[in-house]
N, C-alpha and C positions, 0 to 999 in steps of 0.2 A: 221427648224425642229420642227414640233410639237412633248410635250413631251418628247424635249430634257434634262431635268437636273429628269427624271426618272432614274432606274439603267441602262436599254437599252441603252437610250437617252445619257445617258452621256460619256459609253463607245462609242459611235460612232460619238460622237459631238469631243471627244479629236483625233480618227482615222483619221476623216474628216481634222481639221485643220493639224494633223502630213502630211496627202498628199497634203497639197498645197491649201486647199477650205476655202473661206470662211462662215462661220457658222451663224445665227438666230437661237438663239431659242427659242423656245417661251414656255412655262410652266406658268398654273396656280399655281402648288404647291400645288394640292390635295393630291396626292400620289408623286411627285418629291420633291426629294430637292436642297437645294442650295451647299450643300456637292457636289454632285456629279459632278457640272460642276466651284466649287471655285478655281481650281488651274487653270481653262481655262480664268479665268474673263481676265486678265489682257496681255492676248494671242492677238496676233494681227492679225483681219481677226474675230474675236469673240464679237459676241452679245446678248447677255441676254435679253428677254423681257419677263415679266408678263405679263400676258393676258391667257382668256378664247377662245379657239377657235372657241364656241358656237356662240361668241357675234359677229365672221368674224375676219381677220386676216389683223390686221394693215401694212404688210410687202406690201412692192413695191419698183419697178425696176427689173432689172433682176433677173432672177434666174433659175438655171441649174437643181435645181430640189426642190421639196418638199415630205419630208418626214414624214407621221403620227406614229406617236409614243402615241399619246396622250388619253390615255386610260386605268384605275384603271385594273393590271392584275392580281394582286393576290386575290383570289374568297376573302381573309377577307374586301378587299377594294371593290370589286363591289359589296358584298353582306351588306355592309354597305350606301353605295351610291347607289342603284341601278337605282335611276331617272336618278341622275346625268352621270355614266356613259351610259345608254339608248343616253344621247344628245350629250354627246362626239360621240360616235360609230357614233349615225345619223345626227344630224347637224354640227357636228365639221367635221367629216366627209365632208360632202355636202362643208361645206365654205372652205376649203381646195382646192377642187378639182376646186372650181371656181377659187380660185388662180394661180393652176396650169395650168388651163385652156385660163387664161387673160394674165400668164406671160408667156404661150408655154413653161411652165417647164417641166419634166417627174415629173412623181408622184411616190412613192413608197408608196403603202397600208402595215404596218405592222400586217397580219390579225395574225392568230394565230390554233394552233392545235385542239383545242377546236371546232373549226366546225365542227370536225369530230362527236363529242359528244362523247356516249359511242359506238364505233364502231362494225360494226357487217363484216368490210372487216379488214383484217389483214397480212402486216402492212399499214398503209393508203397510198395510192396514190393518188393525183392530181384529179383523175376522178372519186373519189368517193362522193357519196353528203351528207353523212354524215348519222347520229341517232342522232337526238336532240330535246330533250322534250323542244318545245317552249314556255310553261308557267310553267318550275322551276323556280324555284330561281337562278340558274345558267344562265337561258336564256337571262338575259341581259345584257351578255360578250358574253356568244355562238350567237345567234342570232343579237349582236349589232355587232360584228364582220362577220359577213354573211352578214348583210345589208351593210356593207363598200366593201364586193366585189363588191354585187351587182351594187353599185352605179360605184366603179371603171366602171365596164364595161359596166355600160348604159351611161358612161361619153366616154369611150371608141366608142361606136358605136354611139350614136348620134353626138358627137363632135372631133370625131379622135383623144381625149386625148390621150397622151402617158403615159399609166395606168401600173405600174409592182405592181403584189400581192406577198406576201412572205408569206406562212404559218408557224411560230416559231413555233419549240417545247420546249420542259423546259429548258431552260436554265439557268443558275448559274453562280455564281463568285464573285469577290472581289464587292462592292458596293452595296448590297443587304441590305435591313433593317432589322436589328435584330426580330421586329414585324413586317417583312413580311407576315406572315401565312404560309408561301411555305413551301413546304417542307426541302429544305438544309439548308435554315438559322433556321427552330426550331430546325434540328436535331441538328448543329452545336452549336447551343447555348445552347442547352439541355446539348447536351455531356462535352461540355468549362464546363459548370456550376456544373458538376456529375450524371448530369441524374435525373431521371427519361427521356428515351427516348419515346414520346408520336406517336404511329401510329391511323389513321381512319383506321376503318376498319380491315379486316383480314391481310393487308400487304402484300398480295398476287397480288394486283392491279400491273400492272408491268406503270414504266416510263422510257425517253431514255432524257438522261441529255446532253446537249451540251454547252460547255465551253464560257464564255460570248463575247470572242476575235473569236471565232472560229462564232459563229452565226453574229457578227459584220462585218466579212468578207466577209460573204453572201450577207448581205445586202449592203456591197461598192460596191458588184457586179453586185446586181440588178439594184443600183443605177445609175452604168455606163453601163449597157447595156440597151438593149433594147426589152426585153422578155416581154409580158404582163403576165406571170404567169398563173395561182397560181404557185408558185413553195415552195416545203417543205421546211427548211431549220433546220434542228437536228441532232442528233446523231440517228445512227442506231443500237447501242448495247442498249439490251431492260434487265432491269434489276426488279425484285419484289422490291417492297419498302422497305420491311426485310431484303434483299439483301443490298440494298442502307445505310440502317440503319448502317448494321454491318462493311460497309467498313469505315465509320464516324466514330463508335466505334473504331475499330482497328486503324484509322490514330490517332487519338485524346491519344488513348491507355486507353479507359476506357470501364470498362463490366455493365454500368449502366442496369436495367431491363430495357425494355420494356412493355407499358404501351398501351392497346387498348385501342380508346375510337369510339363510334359510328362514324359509315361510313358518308361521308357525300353524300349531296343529289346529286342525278344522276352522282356521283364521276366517271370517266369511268374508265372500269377494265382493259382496256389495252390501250399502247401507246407505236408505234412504229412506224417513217415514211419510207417508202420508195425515199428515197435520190437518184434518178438515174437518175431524168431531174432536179436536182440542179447539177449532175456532167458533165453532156452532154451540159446544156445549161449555165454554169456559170462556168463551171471546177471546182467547190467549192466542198471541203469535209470536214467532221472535220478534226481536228489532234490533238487536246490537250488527252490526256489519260484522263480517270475519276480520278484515282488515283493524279493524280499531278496538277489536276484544283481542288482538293478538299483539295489538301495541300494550295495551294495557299488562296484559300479561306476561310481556318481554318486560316490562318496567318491573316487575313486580320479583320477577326471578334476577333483573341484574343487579335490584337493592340488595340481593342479598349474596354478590357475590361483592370481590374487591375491588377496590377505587376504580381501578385501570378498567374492570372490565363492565363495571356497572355504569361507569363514563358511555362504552360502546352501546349498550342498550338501551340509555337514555337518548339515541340521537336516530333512533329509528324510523322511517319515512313514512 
């Protein structure tokens, strides 16, 4: 699994070995860390390797499947790196699929919602091609993730690869980095701390937050079936960011203000997928509530602050 000891990476690296698999995984440690896959190290069936994917992928022998994970998701981390992720999405990409290819693994693409850009179909489905300014600043997540379909499926028709795409939408939960940028780890850390609560924009952008166990589920399914995708895989309750803010507030129990600060670039003002060939072709739906994957999640960030304030986020309603 490329990308494994990112937050994605990790929670489906520990799923994978709980069902019987054994795991590789491979991380640079750009944006992953070693937190996320530490209590697997010493798992049996589990492998750790350093390495860039860019440079080709040292793994061989069998393998039942290869999974890309391996690419900076949150906009503070690709708009920091923006070369670097460009080679991830394209060539890390590329050498992947040759692996997949040599060892007649299936592949799974973890593309992402982002190709939709800022949508003008609502809520997005599978057959829509998207709104994406190809020379923002954002374009080399949105666009690096577009060319990894692409390639799935020119790998698919020239070489019969068995290519499955999964389009993520936001999802959250325990093992997220405090300096994520995203959105529920500032809010949450905002709030732990008393706020000031910082929004882009007017708050009015809407997002559909899906729980990190519940989007991991998707993906064991893609993994074991055999759908070539795209297929969505998010939550379908569409929420404003305001909205989002204030249920933070309320679990945490604090009324800090609310602080706008500029929008950011080609931010899209809505997100919402339509989840109906994730349910038909994978039987997969959410089920975690917002409310108790956001308890979870406040528990999970105030363990790791101090007594006083990890106290406050253990008593969340």
């Amino acid at each position: 699994m490329a990308g494994g000891a990112g937050f994605l990476g990790g929670h489906l690296c520990a799923r994978l070995l709980a069902d019987g698999y054994a795991v590789v995984c491979v991380d640079n440690f750009s944006t992953g860390r070693v937190d996320n896959v530490a209590e697997l190290v010493d798992t049996p069936g589990f492998e750790l390797l350093e390495h860039d994917i860019v440079a080709g992928v040292p793994v061989t022998g069998f393998l039942d499947a290869v999974v890309n994970l391996a690419c900076p998701a949150s906009p503070q981390d690709y708009l920091r790196m923006p070369i670097e992720t460009l080679r991830a999405a394209s060539a890390g990409t590329l050498a992947l699929l040759e692996l997949a290819k040599a060892t007649g693994a299936r592949f799974v693409q973890a593309s992402t919602s982002e190709v939709y850009g800022d949508p003008l179909v609502h809520p997005q489905r599978e057959d829509y091609w998207g709104n994406v300014n190809p020379i923002g600043p954002r374009a080399v997540y949105d666009e690096g993730k577009r060319f990894g379909e692409a390639a799935c499926a020119a790998f698919r028709r020239e070489h019969g690869a068995d290519c499955g795409i999964v389009r993520i939408f936001n999802t959250y939960g325990p093992g997220m980095r405090t300096d994520d940028g995203r959105l529920i780890p500032n809010l949450v850390t905002q709030a732990l701390a008393g706020g000031p609560l910082t929004i882009h924009g007017t708050g009015e952008q809407t997002r559909s937050l899906c729980y990190v166990t519940d989007t991991v589920d998707g993906l064991v399914r893609m993994i074991e079936g055999d759908h070539p995708g795209p297929v969505n895989i998010g939550n379908a309750t569409e929420l404003t960011v305001l909205q989002i803010a204030r249920v933070v507030q309320d679990l945490i129990g604090v009324r800090a203000p609310l602080v706008r600060l500029p929008a950011m670039a080609d931010d899209p003002r809505t997100r919402k997928p339509d989840i109906r060939l994730a349910e038909r072709v994978l039987g997969w739906r959410p089920r975690t509530d917002l409310r108790e994957g956001l308890r979870r999640t406040i528990r999970h960030f105030a363990d790791r602050r101090d007594p006083a304030v990890a106290d406050r986020g253990t008593r969340t309603r």
